[in-house]
C-alpha positions as CSV (number, residue, x, y, z in Angstrom):
1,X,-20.6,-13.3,-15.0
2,X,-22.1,-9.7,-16.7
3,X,-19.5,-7.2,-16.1
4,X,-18.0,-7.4,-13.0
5,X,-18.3,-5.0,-10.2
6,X,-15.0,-4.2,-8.6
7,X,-14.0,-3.6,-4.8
8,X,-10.5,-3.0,-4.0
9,X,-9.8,-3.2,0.2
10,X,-6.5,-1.6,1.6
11,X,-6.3,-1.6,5.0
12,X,-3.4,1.3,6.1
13,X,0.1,-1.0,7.0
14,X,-1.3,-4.3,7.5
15,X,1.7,-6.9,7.5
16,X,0.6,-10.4,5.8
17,X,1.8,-12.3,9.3
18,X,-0.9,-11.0,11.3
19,X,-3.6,-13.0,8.9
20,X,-4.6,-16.5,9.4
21,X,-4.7,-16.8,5.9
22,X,-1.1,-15.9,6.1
23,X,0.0,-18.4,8.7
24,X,-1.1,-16.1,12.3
25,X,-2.1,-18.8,14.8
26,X,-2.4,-16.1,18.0
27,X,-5.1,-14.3,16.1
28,X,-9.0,-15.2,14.2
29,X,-9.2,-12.9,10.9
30,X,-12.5,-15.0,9.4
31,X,-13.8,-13.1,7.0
32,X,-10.4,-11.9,5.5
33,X,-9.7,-15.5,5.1
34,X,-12.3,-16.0,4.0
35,X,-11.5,-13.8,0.9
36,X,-8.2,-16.0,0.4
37,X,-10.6,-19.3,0.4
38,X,-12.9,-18.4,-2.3
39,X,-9.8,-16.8,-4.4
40,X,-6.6,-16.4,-5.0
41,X,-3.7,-15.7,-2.1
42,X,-0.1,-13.8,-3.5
43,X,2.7,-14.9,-1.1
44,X,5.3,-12.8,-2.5
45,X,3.5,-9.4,-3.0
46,X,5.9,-6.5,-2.5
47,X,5.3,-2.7,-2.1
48,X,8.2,-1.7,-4.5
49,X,7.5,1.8,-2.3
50,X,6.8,1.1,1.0
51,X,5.6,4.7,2.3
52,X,2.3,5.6,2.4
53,X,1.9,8.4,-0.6
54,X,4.4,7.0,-3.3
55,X,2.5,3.2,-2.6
56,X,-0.8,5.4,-3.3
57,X,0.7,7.3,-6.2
58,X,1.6,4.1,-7.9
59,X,-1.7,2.4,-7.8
60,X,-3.3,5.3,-9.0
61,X,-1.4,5.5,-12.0
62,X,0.2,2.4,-12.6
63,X,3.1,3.6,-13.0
64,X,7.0,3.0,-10.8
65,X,7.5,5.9,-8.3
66,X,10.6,6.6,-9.7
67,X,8.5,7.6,-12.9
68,X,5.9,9.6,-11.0
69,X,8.4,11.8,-9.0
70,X,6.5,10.7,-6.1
71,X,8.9,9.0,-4.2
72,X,8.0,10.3,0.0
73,X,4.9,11.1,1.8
74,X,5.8,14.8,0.9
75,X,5.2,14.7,-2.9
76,X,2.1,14.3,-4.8
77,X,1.0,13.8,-8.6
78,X,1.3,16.8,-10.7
79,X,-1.5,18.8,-11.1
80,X,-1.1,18.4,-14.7
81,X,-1.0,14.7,-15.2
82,X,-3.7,14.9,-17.7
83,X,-2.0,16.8,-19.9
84,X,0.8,14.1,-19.1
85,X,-1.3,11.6,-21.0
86,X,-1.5,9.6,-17.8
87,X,-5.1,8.9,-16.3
88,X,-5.9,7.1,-12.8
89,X,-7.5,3.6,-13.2
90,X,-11.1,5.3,-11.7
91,X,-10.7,7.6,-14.8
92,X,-10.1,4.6,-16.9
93,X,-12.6,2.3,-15.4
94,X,-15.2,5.2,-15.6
95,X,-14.4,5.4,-19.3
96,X,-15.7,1.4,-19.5
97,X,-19.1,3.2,-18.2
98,X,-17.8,2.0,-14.2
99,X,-19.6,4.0,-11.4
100,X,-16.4,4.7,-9.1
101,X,-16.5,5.8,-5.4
102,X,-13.2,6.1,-2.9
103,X,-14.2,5.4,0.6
104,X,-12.1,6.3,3.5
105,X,-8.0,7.2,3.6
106,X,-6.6,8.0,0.1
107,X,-3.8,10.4,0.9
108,X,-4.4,12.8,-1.6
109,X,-3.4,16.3,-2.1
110,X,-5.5,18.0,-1.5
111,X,-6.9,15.6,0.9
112,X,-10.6,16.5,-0.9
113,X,-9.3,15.5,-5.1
114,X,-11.2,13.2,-6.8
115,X,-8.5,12.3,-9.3
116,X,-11.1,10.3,-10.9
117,X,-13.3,9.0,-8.6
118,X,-16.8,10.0,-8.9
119,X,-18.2,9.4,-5.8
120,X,-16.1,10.1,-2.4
121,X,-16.5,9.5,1.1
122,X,-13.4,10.7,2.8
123,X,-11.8,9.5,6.7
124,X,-8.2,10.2,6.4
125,X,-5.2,9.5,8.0
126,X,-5.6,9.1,11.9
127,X,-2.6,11.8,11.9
128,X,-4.5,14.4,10.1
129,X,-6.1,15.8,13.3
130,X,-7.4,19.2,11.0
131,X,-8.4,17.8,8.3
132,X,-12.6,18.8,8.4
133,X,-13.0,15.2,6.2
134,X,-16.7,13.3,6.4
135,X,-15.3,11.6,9.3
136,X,-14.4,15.1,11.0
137,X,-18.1,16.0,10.8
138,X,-19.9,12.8,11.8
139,X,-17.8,12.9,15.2
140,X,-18.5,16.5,15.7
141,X,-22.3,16.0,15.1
142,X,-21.9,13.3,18.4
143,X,-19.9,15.9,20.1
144,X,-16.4,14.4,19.7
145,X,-13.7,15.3,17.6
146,X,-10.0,13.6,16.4
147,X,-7.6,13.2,19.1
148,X,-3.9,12.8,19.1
149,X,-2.5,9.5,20.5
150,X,-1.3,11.7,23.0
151,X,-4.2,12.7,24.6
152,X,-4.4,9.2,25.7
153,X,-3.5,7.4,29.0
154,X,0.0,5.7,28.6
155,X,0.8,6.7,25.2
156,X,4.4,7.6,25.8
157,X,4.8,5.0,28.0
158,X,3.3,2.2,25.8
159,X,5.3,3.4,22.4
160,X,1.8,4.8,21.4
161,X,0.4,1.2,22.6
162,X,-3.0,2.9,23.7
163,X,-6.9,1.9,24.1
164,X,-8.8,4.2,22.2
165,X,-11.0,6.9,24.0
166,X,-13.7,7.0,21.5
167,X,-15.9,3.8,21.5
168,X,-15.4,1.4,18.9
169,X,-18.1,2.7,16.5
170,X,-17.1,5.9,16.7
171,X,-13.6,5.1,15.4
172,X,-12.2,5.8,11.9
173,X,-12.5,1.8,10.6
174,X,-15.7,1.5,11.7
175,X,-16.7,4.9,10.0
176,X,-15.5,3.9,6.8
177,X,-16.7,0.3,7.4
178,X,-20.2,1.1,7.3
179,X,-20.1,4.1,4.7
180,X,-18.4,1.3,2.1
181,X,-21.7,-0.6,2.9
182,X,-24.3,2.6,2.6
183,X,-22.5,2.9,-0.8
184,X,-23.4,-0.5,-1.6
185,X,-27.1,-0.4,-0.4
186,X,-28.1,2.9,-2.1
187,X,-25.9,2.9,-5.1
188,X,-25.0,-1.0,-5.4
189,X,-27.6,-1.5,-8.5
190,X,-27.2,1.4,-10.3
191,X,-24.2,0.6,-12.5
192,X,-21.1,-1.6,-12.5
193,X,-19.3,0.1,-9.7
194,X,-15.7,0.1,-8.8
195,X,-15.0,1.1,-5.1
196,X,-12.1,1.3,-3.5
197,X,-12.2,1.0,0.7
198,X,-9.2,2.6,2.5
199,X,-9.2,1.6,6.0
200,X,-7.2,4.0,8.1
201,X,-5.8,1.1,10.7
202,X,-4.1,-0.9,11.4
203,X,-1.7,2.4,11.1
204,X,-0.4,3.9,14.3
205,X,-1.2,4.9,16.9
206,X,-1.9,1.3,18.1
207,X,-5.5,2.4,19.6
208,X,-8.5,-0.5,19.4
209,X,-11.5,-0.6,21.6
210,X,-10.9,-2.4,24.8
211,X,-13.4,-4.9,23.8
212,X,-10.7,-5.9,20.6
213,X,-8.1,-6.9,23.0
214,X,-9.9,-9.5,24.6
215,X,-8.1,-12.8,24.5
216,X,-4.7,-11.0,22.6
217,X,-2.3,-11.7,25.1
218,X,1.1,-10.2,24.5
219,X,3.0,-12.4,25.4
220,X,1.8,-15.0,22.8
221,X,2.5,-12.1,19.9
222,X,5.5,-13.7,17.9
223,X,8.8,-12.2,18.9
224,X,10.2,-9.5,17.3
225,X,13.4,-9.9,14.9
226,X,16.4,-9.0,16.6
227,X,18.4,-6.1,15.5
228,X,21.5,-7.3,13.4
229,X,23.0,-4.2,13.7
230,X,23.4,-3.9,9.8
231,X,22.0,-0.4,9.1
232,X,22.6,1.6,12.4
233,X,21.9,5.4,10.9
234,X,18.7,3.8,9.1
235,X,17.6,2.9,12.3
236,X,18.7,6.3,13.6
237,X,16.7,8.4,11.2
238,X,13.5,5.3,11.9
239,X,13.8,7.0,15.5
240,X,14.4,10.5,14.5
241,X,11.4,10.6,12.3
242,X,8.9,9.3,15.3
243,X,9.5,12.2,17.1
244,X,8.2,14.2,15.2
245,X,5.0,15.8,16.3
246,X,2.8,14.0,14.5
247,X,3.7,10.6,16.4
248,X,5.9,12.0,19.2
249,X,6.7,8.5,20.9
250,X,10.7,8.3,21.2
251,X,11.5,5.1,20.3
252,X,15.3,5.0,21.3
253,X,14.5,2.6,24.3
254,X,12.2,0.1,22.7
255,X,11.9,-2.4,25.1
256,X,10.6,-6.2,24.4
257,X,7.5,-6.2,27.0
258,X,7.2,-2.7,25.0
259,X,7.3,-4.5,21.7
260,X,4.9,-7.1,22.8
261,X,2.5,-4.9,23.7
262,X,2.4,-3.1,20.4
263,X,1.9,-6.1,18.7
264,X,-0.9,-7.1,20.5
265,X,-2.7,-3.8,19.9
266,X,-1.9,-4.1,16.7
267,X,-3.4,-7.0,16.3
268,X,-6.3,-5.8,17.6
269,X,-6.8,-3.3,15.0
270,X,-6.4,-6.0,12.3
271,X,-9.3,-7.5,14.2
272,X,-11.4,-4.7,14.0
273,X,-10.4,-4.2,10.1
274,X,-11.6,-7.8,9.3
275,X,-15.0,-7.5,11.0
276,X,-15.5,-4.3,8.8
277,X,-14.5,-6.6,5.9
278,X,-16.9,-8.8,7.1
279,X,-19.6,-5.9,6.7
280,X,-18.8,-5.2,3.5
281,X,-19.3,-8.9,2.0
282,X,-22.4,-8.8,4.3
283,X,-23.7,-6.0,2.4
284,X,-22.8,-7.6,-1.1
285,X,-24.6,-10.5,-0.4
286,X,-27.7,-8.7,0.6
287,X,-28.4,-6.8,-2.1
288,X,-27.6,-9.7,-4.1
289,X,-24.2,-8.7,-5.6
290,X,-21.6,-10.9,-4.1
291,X,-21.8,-13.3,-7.2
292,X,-20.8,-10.5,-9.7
293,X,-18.5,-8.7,-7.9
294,X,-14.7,-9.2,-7.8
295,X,-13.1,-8.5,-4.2
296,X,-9.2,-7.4,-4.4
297,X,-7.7,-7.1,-1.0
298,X,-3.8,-5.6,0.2
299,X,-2.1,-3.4,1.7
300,X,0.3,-0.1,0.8
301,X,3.3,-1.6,3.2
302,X,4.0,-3.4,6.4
303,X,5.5,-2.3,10.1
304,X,8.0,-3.2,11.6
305,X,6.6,-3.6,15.5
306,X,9.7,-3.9,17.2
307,X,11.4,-5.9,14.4
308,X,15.1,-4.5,13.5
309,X,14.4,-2.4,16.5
310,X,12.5,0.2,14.6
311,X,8.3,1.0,14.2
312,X,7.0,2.0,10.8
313,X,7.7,1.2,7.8
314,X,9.8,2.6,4.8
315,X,12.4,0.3,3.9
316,X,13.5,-2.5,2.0
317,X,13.1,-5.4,4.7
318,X,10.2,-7.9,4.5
319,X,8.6,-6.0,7.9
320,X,8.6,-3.1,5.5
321,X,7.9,-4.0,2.1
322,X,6.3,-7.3,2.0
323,X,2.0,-7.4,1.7
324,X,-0.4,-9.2,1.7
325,X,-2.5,-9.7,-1.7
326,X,-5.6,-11.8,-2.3
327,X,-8.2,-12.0,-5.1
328,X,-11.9,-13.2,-4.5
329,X,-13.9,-13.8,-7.4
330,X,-16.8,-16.0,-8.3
331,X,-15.0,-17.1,-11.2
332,X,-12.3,-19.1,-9.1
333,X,-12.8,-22.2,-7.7
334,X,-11.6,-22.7,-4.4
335,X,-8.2,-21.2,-2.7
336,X,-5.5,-21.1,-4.7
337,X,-2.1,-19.8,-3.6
338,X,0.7,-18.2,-5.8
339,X,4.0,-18.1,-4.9
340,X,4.6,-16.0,-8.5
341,X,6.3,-12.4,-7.5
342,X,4.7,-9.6,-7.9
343,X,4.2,-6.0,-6.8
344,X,1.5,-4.3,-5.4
345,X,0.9,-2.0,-7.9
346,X,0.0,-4.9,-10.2
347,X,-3.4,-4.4,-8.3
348,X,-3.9,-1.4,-11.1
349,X,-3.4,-3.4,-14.6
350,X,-5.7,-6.0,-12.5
351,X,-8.2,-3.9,-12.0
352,X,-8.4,-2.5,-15.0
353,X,-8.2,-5.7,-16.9
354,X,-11.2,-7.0,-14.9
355,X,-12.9,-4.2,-15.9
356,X,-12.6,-4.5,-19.4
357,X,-10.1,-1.6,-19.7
358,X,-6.9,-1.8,-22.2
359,X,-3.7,-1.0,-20.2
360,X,-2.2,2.3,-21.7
361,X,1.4,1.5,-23.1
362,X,3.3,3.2,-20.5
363,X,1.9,1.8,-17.2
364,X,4.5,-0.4,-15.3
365,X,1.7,-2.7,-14.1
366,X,1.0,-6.0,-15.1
367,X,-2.2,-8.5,-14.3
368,X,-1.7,-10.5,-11.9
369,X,-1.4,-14.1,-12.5
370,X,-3.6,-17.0,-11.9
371,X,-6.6,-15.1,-12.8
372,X,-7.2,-15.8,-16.2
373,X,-6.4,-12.9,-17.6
374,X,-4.1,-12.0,-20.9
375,X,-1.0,-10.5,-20.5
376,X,-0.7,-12.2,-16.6
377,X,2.9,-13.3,-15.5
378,X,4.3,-12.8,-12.4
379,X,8.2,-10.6,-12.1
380,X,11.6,-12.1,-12.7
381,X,12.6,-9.1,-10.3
382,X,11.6,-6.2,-8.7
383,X,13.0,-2.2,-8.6
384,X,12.0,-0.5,-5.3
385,X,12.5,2.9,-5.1
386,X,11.9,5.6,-1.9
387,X,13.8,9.0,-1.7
388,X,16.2,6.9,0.4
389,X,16.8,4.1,-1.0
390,X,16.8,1.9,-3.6
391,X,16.2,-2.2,-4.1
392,X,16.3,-5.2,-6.5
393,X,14.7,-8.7,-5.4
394,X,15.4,-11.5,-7.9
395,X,14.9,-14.7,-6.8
396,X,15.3,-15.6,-3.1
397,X,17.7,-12.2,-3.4
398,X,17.1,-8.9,-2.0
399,X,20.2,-6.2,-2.5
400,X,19.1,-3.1,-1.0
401,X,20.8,0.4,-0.5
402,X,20.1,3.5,1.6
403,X,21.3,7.2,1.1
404,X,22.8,6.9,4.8
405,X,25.7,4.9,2.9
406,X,24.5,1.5,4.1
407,X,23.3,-1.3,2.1
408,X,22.3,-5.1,2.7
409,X,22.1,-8.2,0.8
410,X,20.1,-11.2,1.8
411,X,19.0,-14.5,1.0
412,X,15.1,-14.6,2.2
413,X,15.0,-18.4,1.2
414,X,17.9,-19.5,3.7
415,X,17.3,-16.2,5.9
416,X,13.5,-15.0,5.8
417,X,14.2,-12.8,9.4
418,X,17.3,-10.9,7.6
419,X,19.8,-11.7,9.8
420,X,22.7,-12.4,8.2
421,X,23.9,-9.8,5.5
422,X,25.8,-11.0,2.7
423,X,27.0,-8.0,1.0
424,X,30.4,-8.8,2.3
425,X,30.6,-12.4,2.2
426,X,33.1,-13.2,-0.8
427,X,31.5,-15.9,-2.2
428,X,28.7,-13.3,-3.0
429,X,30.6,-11.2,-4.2
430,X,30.0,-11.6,-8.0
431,X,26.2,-11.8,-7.1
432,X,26.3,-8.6,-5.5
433,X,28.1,-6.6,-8.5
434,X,25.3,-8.7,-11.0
435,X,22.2,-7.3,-8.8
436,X,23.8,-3.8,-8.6
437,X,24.4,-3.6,-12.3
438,X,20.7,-4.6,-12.9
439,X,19.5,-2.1,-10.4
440,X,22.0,0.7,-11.8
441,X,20.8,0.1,-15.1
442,X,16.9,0.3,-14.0
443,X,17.2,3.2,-11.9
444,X,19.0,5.3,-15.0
445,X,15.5,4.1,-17.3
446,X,13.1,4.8,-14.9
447,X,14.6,8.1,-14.3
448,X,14.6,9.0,-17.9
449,X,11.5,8.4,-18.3
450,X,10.1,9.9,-15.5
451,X,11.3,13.0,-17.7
452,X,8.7,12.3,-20.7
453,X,6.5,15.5,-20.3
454,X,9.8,17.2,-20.6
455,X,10.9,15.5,-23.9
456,X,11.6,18.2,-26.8
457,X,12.6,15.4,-29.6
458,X,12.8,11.4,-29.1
459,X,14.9,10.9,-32.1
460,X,16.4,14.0,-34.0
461,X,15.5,17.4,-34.7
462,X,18.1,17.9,-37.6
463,X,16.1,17.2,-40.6
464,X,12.6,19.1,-38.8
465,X,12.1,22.2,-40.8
466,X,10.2,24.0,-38.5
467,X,12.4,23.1,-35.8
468,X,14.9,25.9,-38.3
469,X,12.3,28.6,-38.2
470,X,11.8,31.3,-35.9
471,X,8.8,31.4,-32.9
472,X,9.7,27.4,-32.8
473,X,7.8,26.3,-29.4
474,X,8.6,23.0,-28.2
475,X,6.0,20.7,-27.2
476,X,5.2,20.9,-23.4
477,X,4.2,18.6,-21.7
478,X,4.6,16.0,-24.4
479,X,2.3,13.3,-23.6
480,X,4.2,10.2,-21.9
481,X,4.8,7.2,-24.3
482,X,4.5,10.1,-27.4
């Protein structure tokens, strides 16, 4: 293989469960399994930040949330990052002489940054009914324009369960579906390209094309986990925060035929998603790049759909926080599955190592393994971090805790629907002080270090002469890892 070209497909809150790769037998995703039988499949793939922004942040840089600052969907990169001595992994990439393009939802601020990526073509958020994107034009030039879920029959009704009033190729996946392929045909052979895809769905609202739901009935969705009743206020706040205007669906009565029916619109979207990922590999193999061309596919988080009784995501249960993650390259033989944990922000020191790129000292990231590449090992644990909460997974152990006071411990292996919460079971006990040690003692690093730019001195100043004189300026921002 001559140097690779590089596509990296993230679909918004796709859960691994609704794949057939992944195990789905109530729904047909052929083309994204087919990804996962030509490559590589991640079974334990976690978005240490499941929330939309701080996932994003973290890919882009490589680096924990908890050292970006970005930690909810209401904080962004500095402007200054640069100056930081951090760069995004397009920046990197285009460094190695890569052509790089972002196609479809980024979640940037400003929605229109490059933040390294040379070539943009941008369909954001199906929330973002103002934002005058690509996507925002090419329905206003056929004489439509982004509606709310709530300009549609039902929506309240349905817990935002809807059928879309824009036909299916006039809707956002679709859109960015067949702009990723234009890139490919009129740009494909130009350079080594790396191009990242961002599929606004399967996201709420929960709005495919009639023709999607054909043969999804609801009642053959799997069932939704029961609520435990462990974390009531987190639940709470889950409600609370759908109310908002930009979902407006109250979610305190969240019925099971209710549940159901999300799912299978849900699944619907997914549906639509993987015949746009079919597209795209179409388009490779016309133009005669499939064989040099190394397809990464994830997600930034889960939802819930019904499970715990809440919707969304943004929390440390596998609904939330657990993603799909599959490598396709020409250079594997066959599927191979990996049950190796890792997190999604891995994707980044993948990428760049594919690429050719060195990983800067200070990125969190690591290469994934299986791949072949240096450095590749999978996690003895992971550190998630959101503005309201906090997590360690080690082993078949997950300790989580929220800043409504509650917290959870759980045994995946024994307990994989989170049922059963051991943080006050005293023969965990001991287990549960070791995991909040670890996690106490991570959080206080990452934190410190998230304070680099700020750094006057690392060591001591004492024996600095011009640190003694007069009109001493510290240096600001000191580069991270200086």
């Amino acid at each position: 293989m001559t140097v690779p070209n590089l596509v990296f497909i993230m679909p918004d809150q796709l859960r691994p469960d609704f794949l057939g790769c992944y195990g789905a037998d109530f729904i047909e995703t052929p083309h994204i399994d087919a990804l996962a039988a030509r490559g590589v499949r991640y079974t334990r793939a976690y978005s240490e930040h499941p929330i939309c922004v701080p996932a994003r942040a973290a890919l882009l840089t490589g680096m924990h949330a908890l050292r970006t600052g970005v930690l909810d969907n209401g904080l962004a990169l500095r402007p200054d990052y640069a100056a930081c001595g951090i760069a995004t992994w397009p920046e990197l990439l285009a460094g190695r002489g890569y052509a790089t393009a972002a196609v479809g939802k980024m979640h940037f601020y400003p929605w229109d940054a490059r933040l390294g990526f040379g070539y943009r073509r941008i369909a954001e958020d199906k929330r973002w009914l103002h934002v005058r994107d690509d996507y925002f034009h090419f329905l206003h030039a056929r004489g439509h324009r982004k509606y709310h879920g709530d300009e549609h029959e039902g929506y309240h009704e349905y817990k935002g369960a809807i059928v879309n009033r824009l036909p299916r190729e006039l809707q956002p996946d679709h859109f960015v579906g067949e702009e990723a392929c234009r890139f490919i045909r009129e740009y494909g052979d130009e350079a080594p390209f790396a191009l990242m895809v961002g599929f606004p769905g399967p996201h709420c609202p929960y709005d495919p094309a009639p023709e999607s739901l054909a043969g999804l009935d609801p009642a053959a969705m799997p069932a939704p986990i029961p609520d435990a009743g462990d974390t009531p206020r987190l639940r709470a706040g889950n409600i609370a925060g759908n109310r908002l205007p930009w979902n407006g669906v109250d979610y305190a009565e969240f019925t099971r035929e209710q549940m159901l029916r999300v799912r299978a619109h849900y699944a619907a979207l997914v549906r639509q998603v993987d015949d746009e990922v079919g597209a795209i590999v179409a388009a490779l193999r016309e133009a005669a790049l499939l064989e040099n061309t190394i397809i990464v596919f994830a997600s930034d988080h889960g939802d819930y759909l019904g499970d715990h009784g809440m919707i969304g995501k943004g929390h440390f249960y596998e609904s939330s926080c657990h993603v799909p993650l599959i490598v396709a390259s020409p250079g594997l033989a066959g599927a191979t599955t990996r049950d190796d944990l890792v997190a999604l922000t891995d994707v980044t020191a993948t990428l760049l190592r594919l690429g050719g790129a060195d990983l800067p000292p200070h990125m969190d990231a690591r290469p994934l393994p299986g791949l072949g590449l240096a450095e590749a090992t999978g996690r003895e644990r992971l550190i998630g971090a959101l503005g309201g909460g906090w997590m360690i997974q080690e082993g078949s152990w997950r300790l989580a805790k929220y800043a409504t006071g509650e917290a959870t411990l759980y045994n995946l292996a024994e307990d994989p629907q989170e049922g059963r919460n051991r943080l006050a079971d005293p023969a965990c006990t001991g287990l549960a002080r070791e995991l909040d040690a670890r996690l106490t003692t991570e959080v206080m690093r990452l934190t410190v270090e998230s304070h680099s730019p700020e750094r006057v001195y690392v060591h001591d100043l004492s024996g600095d002469p011009a640190f003694g004189r007069e009109g001493w300026q510290r240096p600001y921002p000191r580069p991270v890892g200086d």
